[in-house]
N, C-alpha and C positions, 0 to 999 in steps of 0.2 A: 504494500500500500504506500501511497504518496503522501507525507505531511504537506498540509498546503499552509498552514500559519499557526502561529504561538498566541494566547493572550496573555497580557499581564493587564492587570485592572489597577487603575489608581482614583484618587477622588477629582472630581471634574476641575478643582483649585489646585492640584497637584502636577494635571497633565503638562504642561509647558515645562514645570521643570523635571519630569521624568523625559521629557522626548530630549530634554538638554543634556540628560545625564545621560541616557543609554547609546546617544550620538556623539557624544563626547567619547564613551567608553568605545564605541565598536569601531568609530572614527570615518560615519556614515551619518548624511541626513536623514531625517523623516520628512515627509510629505504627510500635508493635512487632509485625510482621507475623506472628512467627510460628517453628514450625521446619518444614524440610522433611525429613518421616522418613525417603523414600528416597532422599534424596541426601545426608543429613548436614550441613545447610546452617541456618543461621538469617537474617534478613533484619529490614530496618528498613526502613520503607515510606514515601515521601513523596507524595500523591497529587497531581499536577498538572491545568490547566488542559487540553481536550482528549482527556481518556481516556486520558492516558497518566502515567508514574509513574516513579520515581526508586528502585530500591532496593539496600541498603546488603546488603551477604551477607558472612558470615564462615562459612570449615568451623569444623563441632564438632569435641572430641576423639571419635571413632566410626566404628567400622568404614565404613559407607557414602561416607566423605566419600572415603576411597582408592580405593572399589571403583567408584561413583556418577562416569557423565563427569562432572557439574555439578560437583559434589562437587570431585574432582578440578580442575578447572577454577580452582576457586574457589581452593584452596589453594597453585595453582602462580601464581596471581597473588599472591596475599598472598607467599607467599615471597619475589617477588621486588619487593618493596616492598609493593605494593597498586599498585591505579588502577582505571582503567576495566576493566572484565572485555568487556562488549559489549553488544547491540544487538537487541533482541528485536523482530519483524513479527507481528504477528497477525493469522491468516486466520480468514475463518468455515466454512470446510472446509477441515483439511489433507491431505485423500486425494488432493486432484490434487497438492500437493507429493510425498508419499510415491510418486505415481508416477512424477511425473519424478526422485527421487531414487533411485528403486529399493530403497526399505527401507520399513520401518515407524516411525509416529511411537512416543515411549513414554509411560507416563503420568506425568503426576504429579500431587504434591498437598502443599498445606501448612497445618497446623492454627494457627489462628488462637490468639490467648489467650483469646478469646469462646468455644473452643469448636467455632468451625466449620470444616468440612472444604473447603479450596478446591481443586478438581480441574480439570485439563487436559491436555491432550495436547500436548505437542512434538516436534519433531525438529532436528537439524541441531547439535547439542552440540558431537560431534565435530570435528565441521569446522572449528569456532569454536576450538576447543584450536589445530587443525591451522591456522590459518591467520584469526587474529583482528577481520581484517577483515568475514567473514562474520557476518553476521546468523544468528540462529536464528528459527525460527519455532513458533508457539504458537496451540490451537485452544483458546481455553478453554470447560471444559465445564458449568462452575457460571454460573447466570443472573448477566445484566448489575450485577442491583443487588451482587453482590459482588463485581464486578470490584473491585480495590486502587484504583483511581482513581474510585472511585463517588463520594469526596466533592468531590472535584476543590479546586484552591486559585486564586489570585489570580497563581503561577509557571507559566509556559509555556518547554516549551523550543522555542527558532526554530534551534536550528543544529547539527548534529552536524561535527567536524572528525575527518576519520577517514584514516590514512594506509593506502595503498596502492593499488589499481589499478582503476579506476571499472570497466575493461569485465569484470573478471573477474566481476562482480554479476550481467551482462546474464543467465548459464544459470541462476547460482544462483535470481536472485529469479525468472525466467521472464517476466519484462518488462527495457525499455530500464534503465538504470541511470541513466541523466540529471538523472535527476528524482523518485528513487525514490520519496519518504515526501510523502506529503499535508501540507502548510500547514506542513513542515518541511527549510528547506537543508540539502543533506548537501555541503557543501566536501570535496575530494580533497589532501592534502597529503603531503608527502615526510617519513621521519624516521627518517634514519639505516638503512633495509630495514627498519626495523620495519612492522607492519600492525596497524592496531585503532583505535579509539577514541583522540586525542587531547586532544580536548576535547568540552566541550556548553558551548551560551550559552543562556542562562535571561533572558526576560523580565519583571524584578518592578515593585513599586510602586515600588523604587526605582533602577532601569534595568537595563541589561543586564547581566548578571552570566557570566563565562569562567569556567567550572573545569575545568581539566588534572590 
């Protein structure tokens, strides 16, 4: 399977100086991705080596971000600090998901400050709330050249460190879990019963880079 992006969640007053600090660290701009109108969400985009991409999310003050899983999602992380929020898989059909999950994917979309409307489908939000170590999965529905990592950079991420329990992936993703992400290690670590995202390591020009 393909990771197609990271979240890390921070509070809506926090975002400018987390896109300072993580562009200062990986020695890469962000681009202002945008808001997300039905989840209540804005995002700062870092576009990586690989097709895959880094983005910063804070809730707005607005209804949607209470009502909206992501939404929510977002805000219950910043509440309790910020960090890593989680781990998005991108499939090029998510109907065979939707049917081993037994539900439907929803849509979304997010308007660019250019203007344009970027549109996809996901699923598995919830689960992600429920239990942070799961991945979510995403079919997007707007052509490749607008994928967020269309411009891609000179940062690659090589390693996700993600606490909690490898085989519990084996149903979720519908493959082995050993090895799950393409040209990318996902290490299993212990930390305290927590589950999620503990770190990512970043390949730049000027070596490998950890952020927790």
């Amino acid at each position: 399977m393909r990771l197609d992006h990271v979240s890390y969640a921070v509070g809506h007053e926090e975002l400018a100086d987390a896109v300072q600090r993580f562009g200062g660290e990986l020695g890469a701009g962000f681009v202002d991705g945008g808001r997300h109108p039905r989840f209540g969400t804005q995002n700062f985009v870092l576009p990586l080596a690989g097709g895959t991409y880094i983005e910063l999310v804070a809730a707005l003050d607005h209804p949607a971000a209470e009502q909206a899983p992501f939404g929510r999602a977002v805000r219950n992380r910043a509440a309790q600090g910020g960090g890593w929020l989680g781990w998005v898989v991108a499939v090029p059909d998510i109907a065979p998901v939707e049917q081993r999950l037994g539900r439907t994917a929803v849509a979304g979309h997010r308007r660019r400050p250019d203007g344009y409307d970027l549109q996809w489908r996901q699923i598995g939000v919830l689960d992600l709330i429920a239990d942070p170590q799961l991945p979510f999965f995403i079919e997007w529905i707007s052509p490749t050249e607008e994928h967020p990592a269309r411009v891609g950079s000179n940062v690659r991420i090589t390693k996700l460190e993600i606490a909690g329990d490898a085989s519990v992936l084996d149903d979720w993703l519908g493959e082995p879990s050993t090895h799950p992400l393409e040209d990318i290690d996902v290490e299993w670590v212990t930390d305290d019963g927590a589950t999620g995202i503990v770190a990512v390591t970043f390949s730049t020009p000027h070596g490998d880079i950890r952020l927790d």
